[in-house]
C-alpha positions in Angstrom: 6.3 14.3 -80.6 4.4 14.9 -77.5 2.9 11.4 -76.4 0.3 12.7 -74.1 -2.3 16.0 -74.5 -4.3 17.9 -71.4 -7.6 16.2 -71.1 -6.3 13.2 -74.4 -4.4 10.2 -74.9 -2.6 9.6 -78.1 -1.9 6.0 -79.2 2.2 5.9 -79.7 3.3 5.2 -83.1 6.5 2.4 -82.5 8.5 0.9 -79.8 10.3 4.2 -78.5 7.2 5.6 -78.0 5.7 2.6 -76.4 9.1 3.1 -73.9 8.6 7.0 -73.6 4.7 6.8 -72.4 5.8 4.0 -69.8 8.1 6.2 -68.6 5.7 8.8 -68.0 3.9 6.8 -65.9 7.1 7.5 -63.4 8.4 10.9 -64.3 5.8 12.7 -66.2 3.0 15.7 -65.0 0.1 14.7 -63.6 -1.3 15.1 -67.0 1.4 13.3 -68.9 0.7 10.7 -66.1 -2.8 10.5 -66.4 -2.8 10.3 -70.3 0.4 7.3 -69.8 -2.1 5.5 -67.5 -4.9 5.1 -70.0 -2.6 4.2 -72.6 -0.6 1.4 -70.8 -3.0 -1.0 -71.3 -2.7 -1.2 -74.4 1.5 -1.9 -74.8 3.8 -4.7 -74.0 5.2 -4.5 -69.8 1.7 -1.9 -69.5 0.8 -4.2 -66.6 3.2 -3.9 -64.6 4.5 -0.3 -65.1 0.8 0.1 -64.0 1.9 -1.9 -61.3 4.8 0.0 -60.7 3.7 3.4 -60.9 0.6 2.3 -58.5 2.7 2.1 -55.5 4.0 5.5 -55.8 1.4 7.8 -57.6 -0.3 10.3 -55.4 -2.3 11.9 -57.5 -6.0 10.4 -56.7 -7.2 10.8 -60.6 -3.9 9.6 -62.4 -4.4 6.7 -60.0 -8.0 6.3 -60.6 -6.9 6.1 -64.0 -4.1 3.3 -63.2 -6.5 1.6 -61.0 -9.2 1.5 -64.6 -6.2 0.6 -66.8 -5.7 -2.7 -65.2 -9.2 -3.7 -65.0 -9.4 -3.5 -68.6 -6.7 -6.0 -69.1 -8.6 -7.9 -66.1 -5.4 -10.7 -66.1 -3.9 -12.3 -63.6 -0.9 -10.2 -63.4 -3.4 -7.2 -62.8 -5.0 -8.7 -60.0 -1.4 -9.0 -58.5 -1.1 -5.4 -58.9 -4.1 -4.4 -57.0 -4.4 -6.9 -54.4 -1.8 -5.5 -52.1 -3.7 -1.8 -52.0 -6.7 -4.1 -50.2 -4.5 -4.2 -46.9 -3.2 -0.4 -47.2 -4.3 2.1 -44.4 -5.6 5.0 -46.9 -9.4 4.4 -47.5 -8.8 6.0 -50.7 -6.5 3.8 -52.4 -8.5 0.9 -50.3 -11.7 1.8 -51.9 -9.6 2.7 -55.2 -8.5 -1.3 -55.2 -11.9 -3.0 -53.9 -13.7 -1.4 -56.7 -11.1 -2.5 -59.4 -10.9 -5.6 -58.2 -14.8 -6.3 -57.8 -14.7 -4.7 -61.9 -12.8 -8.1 -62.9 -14.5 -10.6 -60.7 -13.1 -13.6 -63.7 -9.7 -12.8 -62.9 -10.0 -12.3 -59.2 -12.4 -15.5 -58.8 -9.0 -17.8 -58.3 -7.7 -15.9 -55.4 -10.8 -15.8 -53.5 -10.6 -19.0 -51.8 -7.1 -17.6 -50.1 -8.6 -14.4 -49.6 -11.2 -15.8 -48.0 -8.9 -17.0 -45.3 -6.4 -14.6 -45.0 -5.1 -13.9 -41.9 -6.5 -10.5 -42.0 -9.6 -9.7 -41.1 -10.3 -6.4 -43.1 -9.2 -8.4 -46.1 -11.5 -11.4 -45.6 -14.4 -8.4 -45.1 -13.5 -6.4 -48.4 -13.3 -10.2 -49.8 -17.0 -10.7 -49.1 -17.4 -7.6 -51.3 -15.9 -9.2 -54.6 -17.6 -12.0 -53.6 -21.1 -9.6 -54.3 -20.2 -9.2 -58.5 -20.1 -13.4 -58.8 -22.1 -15.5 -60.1 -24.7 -16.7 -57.4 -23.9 -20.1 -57.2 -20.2 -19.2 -57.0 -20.6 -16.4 -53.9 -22.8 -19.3 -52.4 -19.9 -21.7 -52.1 -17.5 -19.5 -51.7 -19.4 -18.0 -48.7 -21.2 -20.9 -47.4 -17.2 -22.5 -46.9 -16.5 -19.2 -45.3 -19.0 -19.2 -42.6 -18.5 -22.9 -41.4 -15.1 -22.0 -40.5 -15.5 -18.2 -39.9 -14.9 -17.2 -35.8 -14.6 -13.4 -36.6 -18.5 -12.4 -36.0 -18.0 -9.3 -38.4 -16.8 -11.5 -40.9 -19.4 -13.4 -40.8 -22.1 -10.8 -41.2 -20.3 -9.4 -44.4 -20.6 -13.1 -45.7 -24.2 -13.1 -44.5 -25.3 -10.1 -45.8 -23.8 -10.9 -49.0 -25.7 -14.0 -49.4 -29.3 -12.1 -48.4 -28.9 -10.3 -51.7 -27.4 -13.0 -54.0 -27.8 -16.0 -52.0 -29.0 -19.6 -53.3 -31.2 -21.9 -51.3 -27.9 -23.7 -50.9 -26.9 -21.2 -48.3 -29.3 -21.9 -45.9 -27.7 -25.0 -43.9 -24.7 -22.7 -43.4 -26.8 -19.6 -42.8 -28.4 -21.6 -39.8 -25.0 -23.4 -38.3 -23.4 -19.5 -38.5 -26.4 -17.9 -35.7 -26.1 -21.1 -33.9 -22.6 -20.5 -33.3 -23.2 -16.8 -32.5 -25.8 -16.9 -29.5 -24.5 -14.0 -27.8 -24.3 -11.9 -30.7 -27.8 -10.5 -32.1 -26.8 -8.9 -35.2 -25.9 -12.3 -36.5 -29.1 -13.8 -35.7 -31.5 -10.7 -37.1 -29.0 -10.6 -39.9 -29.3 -14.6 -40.8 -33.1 -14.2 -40.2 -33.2 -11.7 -42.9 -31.1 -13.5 -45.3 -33.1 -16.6 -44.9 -36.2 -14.8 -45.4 -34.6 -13.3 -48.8 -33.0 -16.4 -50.0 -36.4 -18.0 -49.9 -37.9 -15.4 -51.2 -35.4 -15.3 -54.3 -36.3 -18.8 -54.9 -39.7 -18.8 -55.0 -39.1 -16.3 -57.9 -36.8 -18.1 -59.8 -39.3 -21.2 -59.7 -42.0 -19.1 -61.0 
């Protein structure tokens, strides 16, 4: 029986099927493809044929779909799927992986601290990003850490401008140490100067 309809996605019935959608996901149409993506999910090894089929599908809505398959599992294994498409050169699949990633901020939240650091410093940027969906206090470490050690100035204003829209009072030692190490660099200082202003600002309103 045909496992996959243009424009729906039919649950398989037993384990052949479960093996015949997963295959799709390699050797199908684009809409067999598509409908194999929103189903693996849901069956044993989905993961990572997700995974799998990820780092060849060129198709941008089958691997839109792929991409919102594995941030409905949101597991560990799924951030390991995605977090290589962070340091790819297409802003497409880039964007494609930031988003998914930022969609499962739980699972992510363990690998931020290394992300955070990485060696690259597109990836430590795109980090700051999934840093945005935490938990306040959480991006506030996380970030605060990030700036006392940062020496990349347009790291540090992703960090910063992070923090002026989710930032505790907490960040405001760190907030200050970052322009003082940036004296030549006014973006930095404007952009601290803003986030200080907003941080306070958010505090005031949560004491209220």
């Amino acid at each position: 029986m045909p496992l996959v309809r243009r424009g729906a996605a039919t649950l398989p019935e037993n384990e052949n099927d479960d093996r015949d959608c997963l295959a799709l996901l390699a050797g199908g149409t684009v809409d067999e493809r598509w409908g194999a993506a929103r189903l693996a999910a849901t069956l044993p090894g989905g993961v990572d044929a997700l995974g799998a089929a990820l780092g060849t599908e060129t198709n941008v809505r089958v691997r839109s779909a792929i991409f919102t398959s594995l941030t409905q599992v949101a597991s560990p294994a799924s951030v390991d799927a995605v977090l290589p498409y962070l340091r790819t050169d297409d802003a497409n699949v880039r964007a494609g992986a930031l988003d998914a990633l930022r969609a499962m901020p739980r699972a992510v939240l363990p690998r931020l601290p290394d992300l955070l650091s990485d060696a690259d410093t597109d990836v430590r940027i795109l980090s700051c990003e999934i840093a945005r969906c935490l938990a306040p206090a959480e991006a506030t470490r996380l970030l605060c850490d990030l700036l006392d050690r940062e020496t990349d100035a347009n790291v540090c204003a992703a960090a910063v401008d992070v923090l002026a829209e989710i930032g505790q009072t907490e960040a405001e030692p760190a907030l200050r140490r970052c322009a003082g190490r940036f004296p030549g660099e006014a973006f930095i200082g404007f952009a601290v100067k803003v986030a200080l202003r907003r941080v306070s600002i958010q505090a005031d309103d949560a004491g209220d």
